[in-house]
N, C-alpha and C positions, 0 to 999 in steps of 0.2 A: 811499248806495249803497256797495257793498263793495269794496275797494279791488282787491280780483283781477279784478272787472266793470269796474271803469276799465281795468286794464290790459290785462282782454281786446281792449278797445274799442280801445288803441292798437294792440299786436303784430297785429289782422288790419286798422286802418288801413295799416301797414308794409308788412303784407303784399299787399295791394293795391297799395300805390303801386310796389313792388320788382317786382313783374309789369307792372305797367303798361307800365312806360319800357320793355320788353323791344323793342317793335315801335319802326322812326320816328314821330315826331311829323310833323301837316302842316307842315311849315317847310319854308323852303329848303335848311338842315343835312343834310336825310334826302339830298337828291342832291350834297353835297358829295363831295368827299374827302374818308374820314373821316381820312387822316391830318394834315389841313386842322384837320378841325378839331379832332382833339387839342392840336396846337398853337397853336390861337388859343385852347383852352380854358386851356390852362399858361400862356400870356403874359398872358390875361385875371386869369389869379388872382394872380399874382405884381404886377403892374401894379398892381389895386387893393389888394393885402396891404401892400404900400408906398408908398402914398400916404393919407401922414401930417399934410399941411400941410390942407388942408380936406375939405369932404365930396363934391367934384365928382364925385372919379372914383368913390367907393360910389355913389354916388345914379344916375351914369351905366352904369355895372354892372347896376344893377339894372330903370333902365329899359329897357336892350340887353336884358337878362335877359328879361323878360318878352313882349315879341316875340319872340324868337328861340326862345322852349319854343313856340312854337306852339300847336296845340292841347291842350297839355298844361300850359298855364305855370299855369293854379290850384296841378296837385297842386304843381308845384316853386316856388312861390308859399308854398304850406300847409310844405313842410320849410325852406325858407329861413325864416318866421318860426319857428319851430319850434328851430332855431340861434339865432336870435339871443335869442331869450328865456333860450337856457343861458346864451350870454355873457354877456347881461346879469347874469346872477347871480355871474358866475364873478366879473366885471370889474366890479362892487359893490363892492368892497374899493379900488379903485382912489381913489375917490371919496376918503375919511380919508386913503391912504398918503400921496399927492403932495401934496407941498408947496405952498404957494403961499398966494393971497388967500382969507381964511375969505368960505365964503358962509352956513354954517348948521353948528347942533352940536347934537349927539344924547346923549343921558346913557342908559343899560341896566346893568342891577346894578350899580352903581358907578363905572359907565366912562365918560368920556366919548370922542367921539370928531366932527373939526373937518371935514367937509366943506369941501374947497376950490373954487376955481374953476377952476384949472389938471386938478383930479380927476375933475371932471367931463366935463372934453374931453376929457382923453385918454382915459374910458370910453368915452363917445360915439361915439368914433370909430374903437375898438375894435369895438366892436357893430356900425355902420356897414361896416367891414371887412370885418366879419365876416360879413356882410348878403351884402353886393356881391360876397365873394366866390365865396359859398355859392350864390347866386342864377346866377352866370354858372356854375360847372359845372355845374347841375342844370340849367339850361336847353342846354349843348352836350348833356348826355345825353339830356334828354328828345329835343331835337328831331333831332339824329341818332339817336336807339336805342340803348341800352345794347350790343347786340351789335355792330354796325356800330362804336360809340365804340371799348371791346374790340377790333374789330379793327383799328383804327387804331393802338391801342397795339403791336398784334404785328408791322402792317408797320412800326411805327418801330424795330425792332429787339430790342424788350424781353423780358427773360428767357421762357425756357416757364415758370417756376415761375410767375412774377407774374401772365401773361395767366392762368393757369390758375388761381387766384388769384380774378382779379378773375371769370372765368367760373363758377366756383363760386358765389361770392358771390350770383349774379343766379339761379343754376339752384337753387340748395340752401337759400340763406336762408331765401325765402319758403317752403319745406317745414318747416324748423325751425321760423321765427317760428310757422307754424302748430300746430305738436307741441305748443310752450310754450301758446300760448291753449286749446288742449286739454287739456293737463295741469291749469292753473288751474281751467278747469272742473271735470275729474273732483276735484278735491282740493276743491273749493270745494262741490260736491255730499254729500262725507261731512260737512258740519258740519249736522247738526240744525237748530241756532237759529244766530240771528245772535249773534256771540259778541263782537262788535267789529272793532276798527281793528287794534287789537292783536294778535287770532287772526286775523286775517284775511292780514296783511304776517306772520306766522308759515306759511299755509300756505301764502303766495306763494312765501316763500322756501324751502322744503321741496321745493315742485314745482319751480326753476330748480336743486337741488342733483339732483334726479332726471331733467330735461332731460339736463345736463350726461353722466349717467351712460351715458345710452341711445343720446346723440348720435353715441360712438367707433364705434356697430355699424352705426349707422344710415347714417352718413355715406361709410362704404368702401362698403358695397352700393349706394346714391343713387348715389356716383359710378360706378361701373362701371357700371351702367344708362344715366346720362344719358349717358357717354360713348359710349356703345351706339346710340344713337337719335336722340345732337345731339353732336355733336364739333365741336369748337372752331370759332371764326371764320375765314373766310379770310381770307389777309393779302391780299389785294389789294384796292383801297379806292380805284378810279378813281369821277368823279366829272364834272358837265358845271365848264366854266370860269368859269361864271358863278356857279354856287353855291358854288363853292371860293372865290371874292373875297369873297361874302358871309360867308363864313365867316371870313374873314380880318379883314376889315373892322373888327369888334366889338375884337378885339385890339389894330390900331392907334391906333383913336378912344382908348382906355384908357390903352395908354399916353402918349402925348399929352397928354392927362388930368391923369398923375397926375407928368405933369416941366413942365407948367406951370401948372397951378388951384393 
């Protein structure tokens, strides 16, 4: 298959899931405070970004994580591994650098190179990290709403540029990601025959240099419309007492977690 049909596959996946989270999830999130639960989402992430010593608190991240997306936790399921399979790639190198006890050795054009033991954990546990934490803000988003989250951020004080920022992001993206799977399309329709891998990641990359071009016109008009018909979030983000503890809750168990496992 052609490699512009794979990518269409992903950018209108994207584009799906980027609409999705628009509304609450069924969770208890959706009746918190969302400024609740901005902050349990910031402490969740930081908590488990820095717990280095075992895999309690990713592992526990991820199980919170999964309840807490509610009705939604597949898709934020599907982008957390989705992350961690970059990392993995990123943090592959890791393996050779660090020092330590050889566990196995690889030779390619002339190189060798010493997989340790020590390299292997601290990948591990990078990806792990990087799981757990990827996993608990997609689940504060899903299950409180992308907008509702957003407006949590603006009753905490946070610049107008940022909230407006992050509100674009959720209103605009999925217009663009879609523009792109369409450009693919039409660029992928003028080729005749199947001409390869090679013509193919050529007219990919032809169509994101002409996305780029179109996007500066598209994007002032987009927004003045959506400003027109959905203006921003309101900051105020009351909530019952009891779903603001659950909200909280996820954050304390975490850190916890990650100053004693």
């Amino acid at each position: 298959m052609r490699l512009s049909k794979e990518a269409q596959r992903v950018l209108e996946a994207l584009s799906e899931w980027m609409q999705a989270v628009e509304a609450p999830g069924r969770s208890l999130l959706a009746e918190a405070d969302a400024r609740a639960v901005v902050l349990s989402a910031a402490a969740s992430v930081s908590a488990v970004s820095l717990a280095s010593r075992s895999l309690a608190a990713p592992a526990l991240a991820a199980a919170i994580a999964f309840v807490a997306a509610g009705g939604g936790r597949w898709r934020a399921l599907k982008v957390s591994a989705a992350w961690a399979l970059f990392m993995a790639a990123v943090a592959l190198p890791l393996i050779f650098m660090v020092p330590g006890e050889p566990v196995a050795s690889l030779s390619l054009l002339g190189l060798r190179a010493t997989a340790t033991r020590e390299g292997v954990l601290k990948a591990v546990h990078l990806v792990a990290r990087v799981f757990g934490s990827v996993s608990m803000l997609l689940a504060m988003v899903v299950g409180a709403g992308a907008y509702r989250f957003i407006a949590g951020i603006a009753a905490l004080g946070a610049p107008k540029h940022m909230v407006e920022a992050l509100w674009g992001l959720f209103r605009l993206a999925p217009l663009q990601i879609r523009d792109m799977a369409k450009l693919l399309q039409a660029r992928e329709a003028r080729v005749l025959a199947d001409t390869g891998l090679l013509a193919s990641w050529r007219w990919a990359s032809t169509a994101v240099s002409a996305l780029l071009l179109k996007s500066f016109d598209r994007a002032h008009s987009r927004k003045l419309a959506l400003e027109a018909r959905a203006p921003l979030p309101e900051a105020c983000c009351s909530g019952s007492p009891g779903a603001t503890l659950a909200a909280i809750a996820p954050a304390l168990a975490l850190i916890a977690a990650s100053l004693t496992l």
